[in-house]
DOZA-422056 format. One record per atom (N, C-alpha, C): residue in one letter; x, y, z; residue number from 1. Coordinates in Angstrom, 3 decimals, padded with zeros to 6 digits, always signed. Layout:
REM DOZA-422056
<'A'; <X; Y; Z>; NUM>
...
***
This chain:
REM DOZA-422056
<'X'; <+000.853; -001.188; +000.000>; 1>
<'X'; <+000.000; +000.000; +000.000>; 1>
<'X'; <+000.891; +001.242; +000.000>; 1>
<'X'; <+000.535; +001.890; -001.160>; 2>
<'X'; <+001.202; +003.802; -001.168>; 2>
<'X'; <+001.377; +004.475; +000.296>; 2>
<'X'; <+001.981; +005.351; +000.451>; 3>
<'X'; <+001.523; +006.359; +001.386>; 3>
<'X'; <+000.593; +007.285; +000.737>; 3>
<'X'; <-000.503; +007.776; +001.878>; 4>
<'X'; <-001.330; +008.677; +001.419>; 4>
<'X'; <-000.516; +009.801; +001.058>; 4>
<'X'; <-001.521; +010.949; +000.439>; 5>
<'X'; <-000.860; +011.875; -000.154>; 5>
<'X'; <-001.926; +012.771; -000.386>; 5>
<'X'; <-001.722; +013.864; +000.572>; 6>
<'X'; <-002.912; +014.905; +000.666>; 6>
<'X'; <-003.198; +015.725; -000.887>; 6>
<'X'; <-004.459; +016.149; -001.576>; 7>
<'X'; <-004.657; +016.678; -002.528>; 7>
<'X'; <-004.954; +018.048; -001.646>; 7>
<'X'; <-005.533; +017.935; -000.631>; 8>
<'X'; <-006.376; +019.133; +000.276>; 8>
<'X'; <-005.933; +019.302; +001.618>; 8>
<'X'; <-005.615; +020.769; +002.106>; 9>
<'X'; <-005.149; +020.596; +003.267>; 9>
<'X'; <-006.080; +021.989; +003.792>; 9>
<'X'; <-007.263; +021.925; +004.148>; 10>
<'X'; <-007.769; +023.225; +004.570>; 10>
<'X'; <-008.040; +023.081; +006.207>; 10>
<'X'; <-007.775; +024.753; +006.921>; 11>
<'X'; <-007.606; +024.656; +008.671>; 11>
<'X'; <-009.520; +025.295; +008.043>; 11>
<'X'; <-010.440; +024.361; +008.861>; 12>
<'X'; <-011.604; +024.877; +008.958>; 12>
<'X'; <-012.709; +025.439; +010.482>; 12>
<'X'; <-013.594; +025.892; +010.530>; 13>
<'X'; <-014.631; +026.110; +011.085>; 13>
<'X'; <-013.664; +026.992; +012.159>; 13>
<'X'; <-013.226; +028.165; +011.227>; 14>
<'X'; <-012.170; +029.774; +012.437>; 14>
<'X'; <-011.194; +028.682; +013.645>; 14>
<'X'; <-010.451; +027.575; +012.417>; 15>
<'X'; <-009.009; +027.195; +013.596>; 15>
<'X'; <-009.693; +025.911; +013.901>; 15>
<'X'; <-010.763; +025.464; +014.218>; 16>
<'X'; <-011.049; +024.661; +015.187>; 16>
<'X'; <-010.502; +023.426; +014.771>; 16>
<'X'; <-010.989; +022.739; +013.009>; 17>
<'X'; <-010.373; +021.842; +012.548>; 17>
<'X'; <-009.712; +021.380; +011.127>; 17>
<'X'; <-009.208; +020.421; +010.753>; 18>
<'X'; <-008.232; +020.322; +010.120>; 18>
<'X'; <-008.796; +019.610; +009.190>; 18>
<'X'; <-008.818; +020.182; +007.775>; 19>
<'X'; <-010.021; +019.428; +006.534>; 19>
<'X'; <-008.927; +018.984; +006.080>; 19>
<'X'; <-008.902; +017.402; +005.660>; 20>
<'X'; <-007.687; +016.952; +004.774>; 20>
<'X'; <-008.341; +015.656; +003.315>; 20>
<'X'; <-007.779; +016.048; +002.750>; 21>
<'X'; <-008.253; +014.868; +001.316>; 21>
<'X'; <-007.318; +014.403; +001.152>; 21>
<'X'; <-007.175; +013.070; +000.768>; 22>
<'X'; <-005.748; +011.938; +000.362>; 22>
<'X'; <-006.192; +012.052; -001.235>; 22>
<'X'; <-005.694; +011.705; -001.862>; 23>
<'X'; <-005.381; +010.905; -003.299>; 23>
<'X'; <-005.806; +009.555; -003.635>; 23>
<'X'; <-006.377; +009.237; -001.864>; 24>
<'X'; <-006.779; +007.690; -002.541>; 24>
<'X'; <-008.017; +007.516; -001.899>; 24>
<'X'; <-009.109; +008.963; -001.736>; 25>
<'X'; <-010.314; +009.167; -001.702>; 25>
<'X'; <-010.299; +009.808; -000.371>; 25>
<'X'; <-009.423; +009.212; +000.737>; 26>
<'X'; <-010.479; +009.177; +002.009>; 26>
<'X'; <-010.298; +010.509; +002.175>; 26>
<'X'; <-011.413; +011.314; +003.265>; 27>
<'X'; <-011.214; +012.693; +003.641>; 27>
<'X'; <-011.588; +012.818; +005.033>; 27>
<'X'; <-010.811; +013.375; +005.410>; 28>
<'X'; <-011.203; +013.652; +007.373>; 28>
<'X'; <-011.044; +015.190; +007.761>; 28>
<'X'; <-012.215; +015.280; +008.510>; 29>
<'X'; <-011.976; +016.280; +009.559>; 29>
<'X'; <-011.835; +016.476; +010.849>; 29>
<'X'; <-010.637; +016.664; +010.974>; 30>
<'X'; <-009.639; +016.400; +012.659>; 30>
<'X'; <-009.516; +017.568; +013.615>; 30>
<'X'; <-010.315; +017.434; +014.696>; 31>
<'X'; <-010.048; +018.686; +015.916>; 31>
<'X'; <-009.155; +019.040; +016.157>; 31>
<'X'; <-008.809; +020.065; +016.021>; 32>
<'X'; <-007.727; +020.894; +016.717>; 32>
<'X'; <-007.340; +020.236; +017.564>; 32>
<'X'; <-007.977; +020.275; +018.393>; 33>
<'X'; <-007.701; +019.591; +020.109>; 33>
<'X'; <-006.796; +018.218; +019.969>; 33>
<'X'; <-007.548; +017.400; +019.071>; 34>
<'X'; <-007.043; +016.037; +018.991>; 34>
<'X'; <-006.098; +016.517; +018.544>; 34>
<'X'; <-005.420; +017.152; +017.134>; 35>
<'X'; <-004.695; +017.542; +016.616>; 35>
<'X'; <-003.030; +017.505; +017.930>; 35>
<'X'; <-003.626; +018.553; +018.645>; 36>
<'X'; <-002.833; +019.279; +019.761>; 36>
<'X'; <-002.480; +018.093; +020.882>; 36>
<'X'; <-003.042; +017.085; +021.181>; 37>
<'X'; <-002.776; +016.069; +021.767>; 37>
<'X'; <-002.158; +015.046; +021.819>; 37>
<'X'; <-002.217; +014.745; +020.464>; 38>
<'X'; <-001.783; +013.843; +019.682>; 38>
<'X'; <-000.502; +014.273; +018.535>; 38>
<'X'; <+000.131; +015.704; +018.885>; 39>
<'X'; <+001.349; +016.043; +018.661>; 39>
<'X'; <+002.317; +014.936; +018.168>; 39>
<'X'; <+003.263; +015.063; +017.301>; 40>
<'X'; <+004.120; +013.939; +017.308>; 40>
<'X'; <+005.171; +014.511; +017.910>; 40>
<'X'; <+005.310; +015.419; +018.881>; 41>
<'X'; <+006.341; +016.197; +019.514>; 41>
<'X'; <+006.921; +015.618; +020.126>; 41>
<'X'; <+008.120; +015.566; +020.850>; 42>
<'X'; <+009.169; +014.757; +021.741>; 42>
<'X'; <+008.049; +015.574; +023.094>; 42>
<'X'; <+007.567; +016.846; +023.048>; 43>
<'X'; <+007.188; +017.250; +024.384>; 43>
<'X'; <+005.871; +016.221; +025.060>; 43>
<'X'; <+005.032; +015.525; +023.839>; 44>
<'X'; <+003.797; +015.314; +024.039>; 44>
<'X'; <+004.105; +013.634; +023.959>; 44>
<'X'; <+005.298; +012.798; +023.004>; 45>
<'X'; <+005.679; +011.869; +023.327>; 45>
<'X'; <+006.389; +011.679; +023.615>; 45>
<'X'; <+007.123; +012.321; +024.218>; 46>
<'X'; <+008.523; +011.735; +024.477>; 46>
<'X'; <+009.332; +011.377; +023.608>; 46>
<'X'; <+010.842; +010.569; +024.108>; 47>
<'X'; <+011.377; +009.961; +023.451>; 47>
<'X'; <+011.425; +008.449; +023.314>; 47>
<'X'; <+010.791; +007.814; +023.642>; 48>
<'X'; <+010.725; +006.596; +023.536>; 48>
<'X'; <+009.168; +006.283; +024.351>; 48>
<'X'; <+008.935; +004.773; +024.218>; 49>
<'X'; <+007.609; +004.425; +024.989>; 49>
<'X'; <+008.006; +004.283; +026.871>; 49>
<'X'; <+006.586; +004.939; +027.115>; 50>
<'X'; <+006.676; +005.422; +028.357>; 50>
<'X'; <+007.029; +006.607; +028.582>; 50>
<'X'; <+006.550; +007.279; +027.986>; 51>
<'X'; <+007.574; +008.722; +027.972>; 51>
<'X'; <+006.584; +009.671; +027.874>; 51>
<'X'; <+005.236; +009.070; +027.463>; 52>
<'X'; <+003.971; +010.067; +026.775>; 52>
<'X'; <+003.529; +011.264; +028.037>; 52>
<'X'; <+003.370; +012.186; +027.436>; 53>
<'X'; <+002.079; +013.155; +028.574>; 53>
<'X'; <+001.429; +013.357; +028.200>; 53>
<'X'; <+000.399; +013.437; +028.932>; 54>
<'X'; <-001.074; +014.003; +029.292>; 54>
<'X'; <-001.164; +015.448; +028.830>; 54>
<'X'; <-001.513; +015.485; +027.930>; 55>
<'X'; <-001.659; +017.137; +027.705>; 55>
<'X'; <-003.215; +017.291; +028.031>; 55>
<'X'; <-003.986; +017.984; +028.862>; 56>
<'X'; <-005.012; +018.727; +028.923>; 56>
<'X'; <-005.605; +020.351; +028.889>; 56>
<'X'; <-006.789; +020.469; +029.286>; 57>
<'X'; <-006.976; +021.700; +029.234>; 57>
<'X'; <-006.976; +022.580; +027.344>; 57>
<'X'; <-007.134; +021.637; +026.501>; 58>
<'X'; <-006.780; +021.936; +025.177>; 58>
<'X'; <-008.212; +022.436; +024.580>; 58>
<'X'; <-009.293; +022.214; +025.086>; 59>
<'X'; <-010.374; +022.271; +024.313>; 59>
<'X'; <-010.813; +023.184; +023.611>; 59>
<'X'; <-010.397; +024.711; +024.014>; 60>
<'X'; <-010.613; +025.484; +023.065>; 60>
<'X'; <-009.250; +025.979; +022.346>; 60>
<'X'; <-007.934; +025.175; +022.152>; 61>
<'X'; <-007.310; +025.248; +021.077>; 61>
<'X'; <-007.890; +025.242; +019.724>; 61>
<'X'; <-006.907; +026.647; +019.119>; 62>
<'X'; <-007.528; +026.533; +017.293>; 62>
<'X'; <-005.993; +026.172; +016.592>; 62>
<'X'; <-005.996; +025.797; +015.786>; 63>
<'X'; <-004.843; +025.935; +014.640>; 63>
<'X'; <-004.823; +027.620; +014.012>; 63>
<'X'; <-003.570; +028.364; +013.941>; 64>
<'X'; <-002.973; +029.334; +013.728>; 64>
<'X'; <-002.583; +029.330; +012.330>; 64>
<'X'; <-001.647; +028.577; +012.067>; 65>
<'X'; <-001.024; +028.403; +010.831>; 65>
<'X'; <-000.362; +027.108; +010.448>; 65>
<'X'; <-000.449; +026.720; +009.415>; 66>
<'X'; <+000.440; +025.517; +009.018>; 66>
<'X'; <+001.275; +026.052; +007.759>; 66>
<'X'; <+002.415; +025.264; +008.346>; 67>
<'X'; <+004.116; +025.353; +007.638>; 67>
<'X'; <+003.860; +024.138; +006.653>; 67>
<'X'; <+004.722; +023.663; +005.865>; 68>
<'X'; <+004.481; +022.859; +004.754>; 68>
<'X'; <+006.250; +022.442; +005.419>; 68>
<'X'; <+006.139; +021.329; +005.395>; 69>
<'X'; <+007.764; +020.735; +005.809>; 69>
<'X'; <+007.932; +019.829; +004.584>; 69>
<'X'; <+008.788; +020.291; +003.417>; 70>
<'X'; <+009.694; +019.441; +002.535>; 70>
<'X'; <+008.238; +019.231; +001.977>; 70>
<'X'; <+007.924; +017.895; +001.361>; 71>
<'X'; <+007.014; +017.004; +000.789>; 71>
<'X'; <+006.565; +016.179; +001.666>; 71>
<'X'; <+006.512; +015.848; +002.775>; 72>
<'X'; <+006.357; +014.476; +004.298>; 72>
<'X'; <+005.099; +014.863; +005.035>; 72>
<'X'; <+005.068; +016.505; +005.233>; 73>
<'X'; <+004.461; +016.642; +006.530>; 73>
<'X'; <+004.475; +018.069; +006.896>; 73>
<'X'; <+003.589; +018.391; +007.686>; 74>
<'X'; <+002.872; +019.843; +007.585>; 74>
<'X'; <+003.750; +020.278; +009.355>; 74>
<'X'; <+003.834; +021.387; +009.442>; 75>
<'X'; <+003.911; +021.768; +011.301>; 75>
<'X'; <+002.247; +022.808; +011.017>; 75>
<'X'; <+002.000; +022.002; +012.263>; 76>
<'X'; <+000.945; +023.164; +012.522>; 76>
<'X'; <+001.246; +023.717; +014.243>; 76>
<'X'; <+000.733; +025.169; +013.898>; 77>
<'X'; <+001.402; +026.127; +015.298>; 77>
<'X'; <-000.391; +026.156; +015.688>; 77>
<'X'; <-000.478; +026.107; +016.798>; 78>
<'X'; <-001.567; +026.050; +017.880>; 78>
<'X'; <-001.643; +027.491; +018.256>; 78>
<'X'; <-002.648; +027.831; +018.601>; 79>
<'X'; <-002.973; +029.123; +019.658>; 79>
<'X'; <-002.550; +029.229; +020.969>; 79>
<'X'; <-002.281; +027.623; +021.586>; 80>
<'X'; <-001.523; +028.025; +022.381>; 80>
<'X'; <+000.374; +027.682; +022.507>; 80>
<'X'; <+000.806; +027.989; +020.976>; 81>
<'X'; <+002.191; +028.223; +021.033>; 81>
<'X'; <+002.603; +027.032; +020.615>; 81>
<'X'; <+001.997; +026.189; +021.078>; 82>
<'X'; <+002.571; +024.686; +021.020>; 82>
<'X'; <+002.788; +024.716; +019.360>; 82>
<'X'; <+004.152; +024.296; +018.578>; 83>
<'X'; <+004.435; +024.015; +017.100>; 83>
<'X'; <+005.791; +023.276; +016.656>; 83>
<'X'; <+006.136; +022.345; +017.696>; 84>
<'X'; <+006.905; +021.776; +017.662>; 84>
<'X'; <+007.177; +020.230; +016.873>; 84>
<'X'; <+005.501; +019.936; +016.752>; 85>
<'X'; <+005.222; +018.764; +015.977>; 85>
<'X'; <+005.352; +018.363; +014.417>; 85>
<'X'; <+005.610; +017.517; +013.853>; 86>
<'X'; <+005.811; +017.612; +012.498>; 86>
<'X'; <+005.010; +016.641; +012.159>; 86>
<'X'; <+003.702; +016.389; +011.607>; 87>
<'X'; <+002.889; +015.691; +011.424>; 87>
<'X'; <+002.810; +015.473; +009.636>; 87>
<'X'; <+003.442; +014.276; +009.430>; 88>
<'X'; <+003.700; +013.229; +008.437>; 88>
<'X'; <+002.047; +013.210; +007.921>; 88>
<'X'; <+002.152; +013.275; +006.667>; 89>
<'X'; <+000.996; +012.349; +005.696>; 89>
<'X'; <+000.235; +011.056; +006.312>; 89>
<'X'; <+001.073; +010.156; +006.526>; 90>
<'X'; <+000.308; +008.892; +007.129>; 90>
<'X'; <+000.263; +009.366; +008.353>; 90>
<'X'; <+000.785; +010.063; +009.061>; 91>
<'X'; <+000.130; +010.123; +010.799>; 91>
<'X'; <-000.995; +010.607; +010.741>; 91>
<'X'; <-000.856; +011.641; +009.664>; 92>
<'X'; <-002.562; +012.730; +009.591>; 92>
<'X'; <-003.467; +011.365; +009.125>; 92>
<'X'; <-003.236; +010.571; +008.066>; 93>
<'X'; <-004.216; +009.308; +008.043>; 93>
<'X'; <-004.576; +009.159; +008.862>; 93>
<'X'; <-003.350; +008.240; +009.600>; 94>
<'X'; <-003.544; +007.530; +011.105>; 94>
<'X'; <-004.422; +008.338; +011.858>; 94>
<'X'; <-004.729; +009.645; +011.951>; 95>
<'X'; <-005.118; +010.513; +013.144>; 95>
<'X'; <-006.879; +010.411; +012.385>; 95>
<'X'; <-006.302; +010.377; +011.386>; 96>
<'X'; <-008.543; +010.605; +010.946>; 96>
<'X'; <-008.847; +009.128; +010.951>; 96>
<'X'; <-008.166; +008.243; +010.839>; 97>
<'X'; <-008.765; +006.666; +010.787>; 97>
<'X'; <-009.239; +006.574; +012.120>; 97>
<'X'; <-008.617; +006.725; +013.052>; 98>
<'X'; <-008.472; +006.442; +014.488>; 98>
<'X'; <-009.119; +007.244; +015.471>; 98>
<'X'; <-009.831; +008.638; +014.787>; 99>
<'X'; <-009.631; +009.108; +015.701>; 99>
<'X'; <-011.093; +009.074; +016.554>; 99>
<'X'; <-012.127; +008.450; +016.054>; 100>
<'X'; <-013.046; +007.637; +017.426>; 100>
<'X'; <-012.349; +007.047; +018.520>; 100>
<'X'; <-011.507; +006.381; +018.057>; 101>
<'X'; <-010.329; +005.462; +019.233>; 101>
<'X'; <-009.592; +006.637; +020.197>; 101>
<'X'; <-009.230; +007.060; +019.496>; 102>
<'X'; <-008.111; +007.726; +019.736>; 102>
<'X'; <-009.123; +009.055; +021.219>; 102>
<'X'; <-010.527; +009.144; +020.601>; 103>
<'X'; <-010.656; +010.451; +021.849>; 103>
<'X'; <-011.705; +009.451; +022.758>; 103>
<'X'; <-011.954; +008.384; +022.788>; 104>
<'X'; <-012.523; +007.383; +023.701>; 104>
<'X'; <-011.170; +007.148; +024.936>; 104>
<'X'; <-010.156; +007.133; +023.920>; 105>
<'X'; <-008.975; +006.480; +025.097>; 105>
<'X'; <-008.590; +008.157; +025.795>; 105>
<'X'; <-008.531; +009.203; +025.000>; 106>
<'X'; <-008.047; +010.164; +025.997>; 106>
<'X'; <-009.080; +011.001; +026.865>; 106>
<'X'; <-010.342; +010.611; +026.446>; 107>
<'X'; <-011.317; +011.226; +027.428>; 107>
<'X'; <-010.894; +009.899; +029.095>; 107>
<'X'; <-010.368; +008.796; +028.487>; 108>
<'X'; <-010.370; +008.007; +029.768>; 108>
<'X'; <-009.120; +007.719; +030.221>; 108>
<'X'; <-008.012; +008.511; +029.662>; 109>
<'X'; <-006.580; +009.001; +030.887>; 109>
<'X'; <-006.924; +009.900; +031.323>; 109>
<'X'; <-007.615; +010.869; +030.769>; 110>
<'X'; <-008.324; +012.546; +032.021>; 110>
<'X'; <-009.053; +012.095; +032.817>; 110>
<'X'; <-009.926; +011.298; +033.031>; 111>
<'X'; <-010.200; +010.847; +033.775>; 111>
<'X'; <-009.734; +010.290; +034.794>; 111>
<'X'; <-008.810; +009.641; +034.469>; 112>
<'X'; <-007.769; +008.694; +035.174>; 112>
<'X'; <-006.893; +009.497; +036.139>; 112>
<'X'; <-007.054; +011.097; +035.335>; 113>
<'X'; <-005.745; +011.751; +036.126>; 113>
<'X'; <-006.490; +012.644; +036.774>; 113>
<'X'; <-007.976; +012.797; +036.421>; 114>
<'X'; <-008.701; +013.682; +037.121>; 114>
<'X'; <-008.459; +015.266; +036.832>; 114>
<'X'; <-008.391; +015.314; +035.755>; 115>
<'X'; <-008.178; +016.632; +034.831>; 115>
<'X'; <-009.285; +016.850; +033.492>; 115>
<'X'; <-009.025; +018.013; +033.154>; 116>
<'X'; <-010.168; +018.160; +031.874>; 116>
<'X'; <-009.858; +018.472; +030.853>; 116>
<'X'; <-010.395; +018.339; +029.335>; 117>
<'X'; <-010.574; +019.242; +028.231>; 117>
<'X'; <-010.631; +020.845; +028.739>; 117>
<'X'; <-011.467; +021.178; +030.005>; 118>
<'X'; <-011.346; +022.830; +029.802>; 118>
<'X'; <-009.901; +023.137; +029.900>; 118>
<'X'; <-009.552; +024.303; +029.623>; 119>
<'X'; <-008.589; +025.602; +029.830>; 119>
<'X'; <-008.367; +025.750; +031.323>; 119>
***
């Protein structure tokens, strides 16, 4: 299987989320928030497994701007500063395939840690 390969990369609904089209149909629209959580940053994963944090308090993060890195992968800078991430073509897949999974499991580490989506 190819790597995907965005035709469309629009920041929609004033920041909130991230409109993307592949080349091999699929199209997702990804929250900011998730976006911001799910960082591929060394800050948000670490460097190796076991290393992850909890980022909360994100919920009313918007997307600011996105950088275009080489041909691979976009940086997008957050409202709140955070732009350290370099988010690859297939991660942005990975992030719209998944991302029912993906905010089932982090609504239930906030929980876990007894923290919130608010600010």
């Amino acid at each position: 299987m190819s790597e995907p390969w965005p035709t469309e990369l629009l920041v929609g609904d004033r920041g909130h989320t991230l409109k993307i089209q592949f080349d091999s149909g699929e199209s997702f629209e990804i929250a900011a928030e998730l976006l911001r959580v799910e960082s591929p940053s060394a800050e948000v994963k670490g460097h190796g497994p076991g290393q992850e944090q909890l980022v909360f308090g994100k919920r009313l993060v918007t997307i600011v701007k996105l950088e275009p890195i080489g041909s691979y992968a976009v940086r997008i800078i957050f409202s709140d500063g955070h732009s350290t991430g370099l988010f690859t073509w297939s991660y942005l897949a990975k992030l719209g395939r998944e991302q029912s999974t993906l905010w089932l499991a982090y609504e239930d580490k906030l929980k876990a840690a007894h923290v919130s989506r608010e600010p």
